[in-house]
C-alpha positions as CSV (number, residue, x, y, z in Angstrom):
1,X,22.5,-20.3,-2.2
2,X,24.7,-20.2,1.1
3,X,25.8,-17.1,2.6
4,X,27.6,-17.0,5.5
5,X,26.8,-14.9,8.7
6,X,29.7,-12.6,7.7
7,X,28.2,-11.3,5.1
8,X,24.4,-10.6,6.2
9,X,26.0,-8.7,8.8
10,X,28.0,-6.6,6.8
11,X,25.0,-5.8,4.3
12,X,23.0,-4.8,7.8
13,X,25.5,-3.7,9.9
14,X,24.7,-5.8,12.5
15,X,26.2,-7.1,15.9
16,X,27.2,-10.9,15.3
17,X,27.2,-13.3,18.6
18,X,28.3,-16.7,17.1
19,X,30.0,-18.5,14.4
20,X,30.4,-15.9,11.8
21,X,31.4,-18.7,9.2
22,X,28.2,-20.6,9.6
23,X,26.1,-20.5,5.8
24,X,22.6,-20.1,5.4
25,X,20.4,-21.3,3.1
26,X,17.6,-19.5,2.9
27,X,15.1,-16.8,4.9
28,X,12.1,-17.8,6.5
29,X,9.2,-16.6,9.3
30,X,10.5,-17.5,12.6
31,X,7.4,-19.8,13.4
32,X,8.3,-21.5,10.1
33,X,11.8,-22.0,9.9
34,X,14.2,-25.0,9.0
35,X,17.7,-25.8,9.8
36,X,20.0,-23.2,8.7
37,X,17.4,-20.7,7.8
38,X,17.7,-16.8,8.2
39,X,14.5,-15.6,10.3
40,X,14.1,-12.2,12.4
41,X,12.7,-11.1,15.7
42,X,11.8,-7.7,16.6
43,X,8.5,-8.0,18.2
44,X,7.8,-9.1,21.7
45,X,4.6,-10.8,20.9
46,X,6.8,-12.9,18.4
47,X,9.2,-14.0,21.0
48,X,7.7,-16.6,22.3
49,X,8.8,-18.6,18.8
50,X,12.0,-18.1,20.3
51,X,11.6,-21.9,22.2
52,X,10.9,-23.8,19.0
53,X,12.1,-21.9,16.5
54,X,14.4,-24.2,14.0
55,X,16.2,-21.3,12.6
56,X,19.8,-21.7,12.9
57,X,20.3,-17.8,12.4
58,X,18.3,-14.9,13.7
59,X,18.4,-11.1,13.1
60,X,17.0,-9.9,16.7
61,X,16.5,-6.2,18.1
62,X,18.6,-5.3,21.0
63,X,15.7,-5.0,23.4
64,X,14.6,-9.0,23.3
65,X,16.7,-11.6,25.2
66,X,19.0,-14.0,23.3
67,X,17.7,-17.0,25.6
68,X,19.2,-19.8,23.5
69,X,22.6,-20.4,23.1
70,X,22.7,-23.1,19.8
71,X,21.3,-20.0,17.8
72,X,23.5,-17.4,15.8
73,X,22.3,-14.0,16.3
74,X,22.7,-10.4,14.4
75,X,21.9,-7.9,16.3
76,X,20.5,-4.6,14.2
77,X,17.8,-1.8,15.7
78,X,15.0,-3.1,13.0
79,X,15.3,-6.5,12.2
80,X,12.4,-6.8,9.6
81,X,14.5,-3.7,7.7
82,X,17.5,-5.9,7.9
83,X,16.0,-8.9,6.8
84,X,14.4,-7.1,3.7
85,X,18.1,-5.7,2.8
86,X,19.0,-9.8,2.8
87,X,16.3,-10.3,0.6
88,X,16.8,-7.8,-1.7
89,X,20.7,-8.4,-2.2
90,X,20.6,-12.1,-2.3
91,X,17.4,-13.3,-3.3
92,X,15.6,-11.5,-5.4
93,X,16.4,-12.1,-9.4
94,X,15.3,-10.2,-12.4
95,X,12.1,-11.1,-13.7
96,X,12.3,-11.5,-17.9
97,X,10.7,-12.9,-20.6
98,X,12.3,-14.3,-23.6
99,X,12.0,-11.0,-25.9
100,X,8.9,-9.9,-27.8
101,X,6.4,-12.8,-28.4
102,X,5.3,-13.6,-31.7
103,X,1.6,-12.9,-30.8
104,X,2.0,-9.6,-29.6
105,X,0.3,-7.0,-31.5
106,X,2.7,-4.2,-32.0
107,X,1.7,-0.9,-34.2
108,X,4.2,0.6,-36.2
109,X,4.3,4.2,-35.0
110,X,5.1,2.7,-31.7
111,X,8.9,3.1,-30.4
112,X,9.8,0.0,-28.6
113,X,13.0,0.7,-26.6
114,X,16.2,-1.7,-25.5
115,X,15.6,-5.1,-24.0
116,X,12.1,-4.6,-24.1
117,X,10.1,-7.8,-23.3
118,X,6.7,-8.4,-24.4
119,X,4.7,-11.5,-23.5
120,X,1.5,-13.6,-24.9
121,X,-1.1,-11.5,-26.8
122,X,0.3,-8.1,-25.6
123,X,-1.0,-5.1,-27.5
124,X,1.0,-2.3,-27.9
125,X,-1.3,0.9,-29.6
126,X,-0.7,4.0,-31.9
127,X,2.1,6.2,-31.3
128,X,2.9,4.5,-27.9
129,X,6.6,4.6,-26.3
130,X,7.7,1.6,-24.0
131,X,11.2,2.6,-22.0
132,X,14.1,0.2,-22.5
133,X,14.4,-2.9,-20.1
134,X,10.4,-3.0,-19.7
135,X,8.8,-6.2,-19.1
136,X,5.2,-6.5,-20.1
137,X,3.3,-9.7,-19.5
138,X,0.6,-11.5,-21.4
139,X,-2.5,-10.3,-22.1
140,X,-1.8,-6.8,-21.1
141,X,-3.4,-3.9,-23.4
142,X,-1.4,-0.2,-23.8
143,X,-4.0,2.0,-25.6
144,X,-3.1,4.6,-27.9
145,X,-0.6,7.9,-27.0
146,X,0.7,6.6,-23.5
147,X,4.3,6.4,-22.6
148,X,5.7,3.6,-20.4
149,X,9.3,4.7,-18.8
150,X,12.2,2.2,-18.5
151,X,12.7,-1.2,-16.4
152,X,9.0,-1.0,-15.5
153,X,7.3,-4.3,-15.4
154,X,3.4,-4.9,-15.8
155,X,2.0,-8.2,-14.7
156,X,-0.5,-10.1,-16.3
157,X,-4.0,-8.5,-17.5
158,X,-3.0,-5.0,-17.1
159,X,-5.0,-2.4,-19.0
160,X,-3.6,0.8,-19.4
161,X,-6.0,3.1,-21.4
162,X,-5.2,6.1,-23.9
163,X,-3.1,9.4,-23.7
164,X,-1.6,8.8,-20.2
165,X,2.2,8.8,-19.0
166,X,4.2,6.1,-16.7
167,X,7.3,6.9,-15.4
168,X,10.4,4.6,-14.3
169,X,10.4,1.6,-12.4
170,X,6.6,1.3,-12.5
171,X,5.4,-2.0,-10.9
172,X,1.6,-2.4,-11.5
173,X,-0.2,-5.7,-10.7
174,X,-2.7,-8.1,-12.4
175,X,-6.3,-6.5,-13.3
176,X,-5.0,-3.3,-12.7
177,X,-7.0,-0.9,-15.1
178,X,-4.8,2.7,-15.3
179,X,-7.2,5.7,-17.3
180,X,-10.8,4.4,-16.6
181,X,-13.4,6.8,-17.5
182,X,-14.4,9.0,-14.6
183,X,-17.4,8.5,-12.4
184,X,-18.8,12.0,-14.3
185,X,-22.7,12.2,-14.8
186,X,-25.6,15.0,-15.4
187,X,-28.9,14.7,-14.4
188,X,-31.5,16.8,-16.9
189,X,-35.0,17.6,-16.1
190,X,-36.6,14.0,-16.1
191,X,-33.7,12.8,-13.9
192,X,-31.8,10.8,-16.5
193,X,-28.2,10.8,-16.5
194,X,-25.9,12.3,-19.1
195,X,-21.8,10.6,-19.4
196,X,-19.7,13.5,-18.8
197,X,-17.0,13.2,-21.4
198,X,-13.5,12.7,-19.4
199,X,-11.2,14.0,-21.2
200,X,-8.2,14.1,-19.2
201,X,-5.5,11.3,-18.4
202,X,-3.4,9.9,-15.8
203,X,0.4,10.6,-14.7
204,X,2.0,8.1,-12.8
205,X,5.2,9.1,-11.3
206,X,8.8,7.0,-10.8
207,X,9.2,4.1,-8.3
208,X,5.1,4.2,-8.2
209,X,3.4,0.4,-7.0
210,X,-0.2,-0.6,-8.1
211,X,-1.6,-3.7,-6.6
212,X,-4.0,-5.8,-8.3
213,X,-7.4,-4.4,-9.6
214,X,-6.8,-1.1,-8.8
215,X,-9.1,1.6,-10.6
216,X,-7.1,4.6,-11.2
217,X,-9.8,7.1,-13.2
218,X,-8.5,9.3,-16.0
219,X,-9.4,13.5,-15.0
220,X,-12.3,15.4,-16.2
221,X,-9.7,17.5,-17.2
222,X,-5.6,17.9,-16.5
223,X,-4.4,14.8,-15.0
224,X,-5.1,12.4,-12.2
225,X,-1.4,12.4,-10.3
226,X,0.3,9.9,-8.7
227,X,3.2,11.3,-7.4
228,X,6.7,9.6,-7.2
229,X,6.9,6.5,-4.8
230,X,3.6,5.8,-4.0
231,X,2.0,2.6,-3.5
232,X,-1.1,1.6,-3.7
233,X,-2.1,-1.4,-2.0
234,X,-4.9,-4.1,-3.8
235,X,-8.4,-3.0,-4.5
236,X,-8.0,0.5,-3.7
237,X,-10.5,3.0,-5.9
238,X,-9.0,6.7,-6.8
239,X,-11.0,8.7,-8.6
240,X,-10.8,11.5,-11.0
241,X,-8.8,14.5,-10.7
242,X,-7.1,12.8,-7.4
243,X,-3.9,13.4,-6.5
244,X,-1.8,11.3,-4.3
245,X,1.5,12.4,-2.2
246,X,5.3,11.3,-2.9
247,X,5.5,8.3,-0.9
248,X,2.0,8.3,0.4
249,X,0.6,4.6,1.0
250,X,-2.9,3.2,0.8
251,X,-3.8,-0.1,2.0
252,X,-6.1,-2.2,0.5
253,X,-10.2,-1.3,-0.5
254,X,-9.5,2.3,0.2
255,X,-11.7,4.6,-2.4
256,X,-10.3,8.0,-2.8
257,X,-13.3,10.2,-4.2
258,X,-12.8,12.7,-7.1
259,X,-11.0,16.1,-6.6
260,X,-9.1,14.9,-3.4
261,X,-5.9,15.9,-2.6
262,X,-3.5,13.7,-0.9
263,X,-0.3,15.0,0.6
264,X,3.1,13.5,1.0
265,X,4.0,10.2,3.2
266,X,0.8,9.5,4.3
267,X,-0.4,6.1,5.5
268,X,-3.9,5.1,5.1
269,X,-5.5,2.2,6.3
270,X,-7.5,-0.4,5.0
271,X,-10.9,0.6,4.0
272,X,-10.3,4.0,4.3
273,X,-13.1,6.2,2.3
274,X,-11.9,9.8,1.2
275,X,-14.6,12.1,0.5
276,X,-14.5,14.1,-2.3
277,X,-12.7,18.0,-3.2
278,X,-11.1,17.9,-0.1
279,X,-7.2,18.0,0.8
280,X,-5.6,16.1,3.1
281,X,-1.8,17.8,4.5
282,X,1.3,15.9,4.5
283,X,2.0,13.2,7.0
284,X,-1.3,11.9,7.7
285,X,-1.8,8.8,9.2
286,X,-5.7,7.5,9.3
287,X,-6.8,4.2,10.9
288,X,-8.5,1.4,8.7
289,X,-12.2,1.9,8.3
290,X,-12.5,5.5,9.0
291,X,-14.5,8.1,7.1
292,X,-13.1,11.0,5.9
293,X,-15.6,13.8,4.9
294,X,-13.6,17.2,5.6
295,X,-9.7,18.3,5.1
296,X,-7.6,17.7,7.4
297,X,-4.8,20.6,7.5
298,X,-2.7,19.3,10.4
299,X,0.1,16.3,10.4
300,X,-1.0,13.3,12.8
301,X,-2.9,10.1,13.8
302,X,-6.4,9.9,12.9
303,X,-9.1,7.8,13.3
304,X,-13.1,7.5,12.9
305,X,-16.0,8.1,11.2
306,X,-16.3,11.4,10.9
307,X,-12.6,11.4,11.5
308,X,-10.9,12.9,14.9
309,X,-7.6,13.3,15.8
310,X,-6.6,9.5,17.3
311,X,-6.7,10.3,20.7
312,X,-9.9,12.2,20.6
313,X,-11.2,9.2,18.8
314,X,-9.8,6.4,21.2
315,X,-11.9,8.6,24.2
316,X,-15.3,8.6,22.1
317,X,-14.7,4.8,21.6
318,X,-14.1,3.9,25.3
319,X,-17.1,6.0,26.2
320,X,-19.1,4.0,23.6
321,X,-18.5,0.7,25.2
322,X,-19.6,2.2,28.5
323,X,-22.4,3.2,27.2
324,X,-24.2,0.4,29.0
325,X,-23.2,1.4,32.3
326,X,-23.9,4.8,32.0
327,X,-27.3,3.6,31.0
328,X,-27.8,2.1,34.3
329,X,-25.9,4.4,36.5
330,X,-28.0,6.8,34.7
331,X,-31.4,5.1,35.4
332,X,-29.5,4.5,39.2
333,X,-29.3,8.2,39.8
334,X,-33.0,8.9,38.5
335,X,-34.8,5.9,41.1
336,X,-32.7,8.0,44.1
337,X,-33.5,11.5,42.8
338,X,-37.4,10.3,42.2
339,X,-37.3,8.8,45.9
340,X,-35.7,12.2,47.3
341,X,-38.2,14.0,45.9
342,X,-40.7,12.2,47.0
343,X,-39.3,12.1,50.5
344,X,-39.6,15.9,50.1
345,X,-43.3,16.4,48.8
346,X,-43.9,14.1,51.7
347,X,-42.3,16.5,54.2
């Protein structure tokens, strides 16, 4: 595909300095890039690149010098933005399969909509509803009572258990499992464990994104709700009775324990635990590896295990790695207070 500078900087709206008839090819990383490749620059610690770089076109923030003149450059306020627009308009292509595969196990009381396709060994349950222009790939199991919305697409190995509902433009990833039981148990009087029937289901809003094996956990009771335009990055654990914010993300291994509310556009990061029947407001950002164990009712940066407001945090931490030199300063002050005081029995 060629596409000349012209046009990626009218789909941008960027600044051109150069030939704006020059055709690219492709898109690329800046460090990787080939002769007439589209690559981006918007970080300083990335400009160094700049010297070798074989890109022949570069989308570049205002802020970094242009320091070599046999490069084309678009100048935009957020070049990795701009470079996903590119992307997006020029190459990225529908993903299809050829219709509904002869091995797929369809039941009758299903309702199957327009331009539906269904790949290898896909099972399709009792009194299911898959939205028109869904793609479902092989191997991937819809259980009985659950409703799929239109031009969704489930990859391989997807298993999407009974009675729960999937809105439009639902992307969810390879060993994804949607309705797992809930982590629900009893102890009786000899300390043996009794299942807790979960009898609930899932709700997954439009425009949602589920990486690959992701647990989502059916409710106790009601629903577990992910909220419209969510996405959930790989390996990330939520739990019964969760709900998570419109446009809230969560990296990857985060584990969302049961009851937890989850606000709108928040940002998690990896490895972030959640403990459980607590809420956490709207715009929340929390730093990877930190431990969440009590609400948090006020928008910000966190960080931390127990978490603290990021700054707060970033203090504790610096006085942790000093906590050496205290030690000695410490043991410093203690010798000259011991010899004043015994200068003073003395006297």
């Amino acid at each position: 595909m060629k596409i000349t500078v012209k046009e990626i900087a009218n789909v941008v709206g960027g600044k051109i300095f150069g030939d704006e008839t020059f055709e690219i090819e492709n898109v690329s990383r800046i460090q990787e890039s080939k002769t007439n490749d589209l690559s981006f620059l918007y970080l300083p610690t990335y400009a160094k690149h700049l010297l070798n770089t074989k890109a022949s076109v570069i989308l570049i923030t205002p802020s970094i010098e242009k320091t070599r003149n046999d490069i084309i450059y678009i100048e935009v306020e957020k070049p990795d933005i701009a470079l996903q627009q590119v992307i997006i308009k020029y190459f990225t292509f529908p993903i299809h399969l050829p219709g509904i595969d002869p091995s797929s196990s369809i039941h009758p009381s299903a309702k199957i909509g327009k331009n539906v396709s269904l790949g290898k060994n896909v099972v399709i349950s009792m009194n299911c509803i898959i939205g028109d222009n869904s793609v479902i790939y092989h191997n991937t199991v819809v259980l009985e009572n659950t409703s799929i919305g239109s031009n969704c697409l489930m990859y391989p190995n997807v298993t999407i258990t009974h009675n729960n509902t999937i809105g439009n433009n639902v992307i969810i990833h390879s060993g994804t499992v949607v309705g797992s039981d809930g982590f629900g148990y009893f102890p009786n009087a000899k300390g043996e464990y009794t299942k807790v029937p979960q009898i609930g289901n899932v709700v997954i809003e439009d425009n949602v994104e589920l990486g690959s094996n992701v647990s989502v956990d059916r409710a106790a009771m009601g629903s577990t709700l992910i909220k419209e335009g969510a996405k959930i990055d790989n390996l990330v654990q939520i739990a019964h009775n969760v709900e998570i914010g419109k446009h809230t993300s969560l990296s990857g291994q985060c584990g969302i324990a049961g009851s937890t509310k989850i606000g709108d556009n928040c940002v998690f990061g990896g490895q972030v635990g959640l403990a459980g029947h607590i809420e956490i407001t709207n715009q929340v950002m929390i730093g990877a590896q930190s431990g969440v164990s009590k609400s948090i009712e006020k928008s910000g940066k966190y960080f931390g295990t127990p978490t603290k407001e990021l700054r707060t945090a970033f203090k504790e931490e610096a006085h942790i790695r000093n906590l050496e030199k205290y030690s000695k300063q410490i043991k410093e002050l203690e010798k000259k207070v011991a010899e004043l005081e015994n200068k003073w029995n003395k006297d």
